[in-house]
Every structure is written in structure tokens, then in C-alpha cells.
C-alpha positions as CSV (number, residue, x, y, z in Angstrom):
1,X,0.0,0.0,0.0
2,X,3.0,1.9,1.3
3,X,4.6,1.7,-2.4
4,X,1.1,3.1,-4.4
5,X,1.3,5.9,-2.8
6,X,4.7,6.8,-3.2
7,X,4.0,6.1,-7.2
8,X,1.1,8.3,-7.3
9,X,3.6,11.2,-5.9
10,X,5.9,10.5,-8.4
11,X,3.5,10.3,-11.0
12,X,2.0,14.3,-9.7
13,X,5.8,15.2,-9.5
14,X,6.1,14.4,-13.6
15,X,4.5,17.8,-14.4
16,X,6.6,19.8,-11.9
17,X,9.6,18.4,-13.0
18,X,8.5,18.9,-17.3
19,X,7.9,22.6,-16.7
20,X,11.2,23.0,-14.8
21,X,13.1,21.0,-17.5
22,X,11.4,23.0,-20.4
23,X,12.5,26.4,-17.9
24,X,15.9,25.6,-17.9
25,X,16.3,24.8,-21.3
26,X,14.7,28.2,-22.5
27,X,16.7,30.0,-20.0
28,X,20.1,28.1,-21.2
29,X,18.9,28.6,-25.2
30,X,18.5,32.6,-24.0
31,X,21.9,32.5,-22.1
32,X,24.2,30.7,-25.3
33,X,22.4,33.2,-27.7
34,X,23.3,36.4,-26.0
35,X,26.7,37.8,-25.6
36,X,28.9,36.8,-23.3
37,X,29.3,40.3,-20.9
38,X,25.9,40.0,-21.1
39,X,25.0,36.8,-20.3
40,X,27.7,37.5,-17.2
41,X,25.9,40.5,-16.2
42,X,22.8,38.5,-16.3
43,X,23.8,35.9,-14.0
44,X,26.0,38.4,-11.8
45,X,22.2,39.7,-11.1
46,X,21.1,36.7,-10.6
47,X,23.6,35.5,-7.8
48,X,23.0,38.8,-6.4
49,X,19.1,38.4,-6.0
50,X,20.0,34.9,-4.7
51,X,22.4,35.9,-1.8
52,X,20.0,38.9,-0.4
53,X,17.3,36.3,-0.6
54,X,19.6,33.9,1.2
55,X,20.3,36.3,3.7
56,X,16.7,37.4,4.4
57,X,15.6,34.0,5.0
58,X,18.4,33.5,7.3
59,X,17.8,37.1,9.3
60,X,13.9,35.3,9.7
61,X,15.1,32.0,10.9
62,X,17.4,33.8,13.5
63,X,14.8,36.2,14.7
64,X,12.5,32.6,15.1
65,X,15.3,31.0,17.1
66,X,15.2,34.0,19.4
67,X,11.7,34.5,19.9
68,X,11.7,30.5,20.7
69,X,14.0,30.7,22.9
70,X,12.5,33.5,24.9
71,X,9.1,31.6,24.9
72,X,10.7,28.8,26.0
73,X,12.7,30.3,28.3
74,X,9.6,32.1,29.4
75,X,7.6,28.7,29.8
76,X,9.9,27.4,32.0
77,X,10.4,29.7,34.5
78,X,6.6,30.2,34.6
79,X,6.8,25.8,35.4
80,X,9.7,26.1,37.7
81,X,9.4,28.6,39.8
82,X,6.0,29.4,40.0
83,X,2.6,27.7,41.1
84,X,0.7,29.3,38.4
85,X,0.7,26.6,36.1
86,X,-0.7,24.0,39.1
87,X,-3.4,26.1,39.7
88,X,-4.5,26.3,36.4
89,X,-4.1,22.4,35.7
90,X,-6.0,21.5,39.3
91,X,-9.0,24.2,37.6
92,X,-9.0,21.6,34.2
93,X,-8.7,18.9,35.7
């Protein structure tokens, strides 16, 4: 059963992976047909674009990390050191 299902994924992944093949070949056709300073300042852009991108992901996943941590940080203190979180389980439960 296990094994169907993992065919059926493949077989919704075919499309994906068509359109991205037929992408990259249009953009390589575009890049050999150019010249080259251009095609260079083309993918100079490109790398560009990439690494800012890169970086604002990254500035997202360490402002996530922090605000985890504080949570976190926060949780435990409020289970530790306090009752609060008894009294509030003995009122559920």
C-alpha cells in the first residue's frame, strides 16, 4: 500500500519536473544566444538576488530561534518557579 502511494507522488511530481526542465532549457537557449558580458551580467544579477534572498531568510530563521528561545525560556520559568501553572491544571482537571 506503502509503495502506491509513493508512485502516485511520483507520478503528480512528472509535471513539476516537465515545466522545470522546459525552464531551464529556454533560459540556457536565451543565455548561449546572448553575448557573453551580457549573459555574465545577467547571471552576476542573478547570484545577487540569490544571496540577499539567502540572507533574508536566514535574518527570519534567527529572529524565530530568538523568539523560541525567549518563549521557552519564558515557559519554564513560569513551570519552575511558580505555582501558576498548578493552579490552572487543578481548575482543568
Amino acid at each position: 500500500m506503502h509503495q502506491v502511494s509513493f508512485i502516485k507522488t511520483l507520478a503528480i511530481l512528472d509535471p513539476v519536473n516537465n515545466f522545470i526542465e522546459s525552464l531551464i532549457d529556454d533560459i540556457t537557449f536565451y543565455l548561449e544566444n546572448i553575448v557573453p558580458w551580457a549573459a555574465g551580467l545577467i547571471l552576476l544579477g542573478v547570484a545577487i538576488l540569490l544571496l540577499i534572498g539567502f540572507f533574508v531568510i536566514f535574518k527570519k530563521f534567527i529572529k524565530t530561534i530568538i523568539v523560541l528561545s525567549v518563549l521557552g525560556g519564558a515557559a519554564y520559568i513560569i513551570y519552575d518557579k511558580t505555582d501558576l501553572l498548578n493552579g490552572i491544571l487543578k481548575i482543568i482537571f
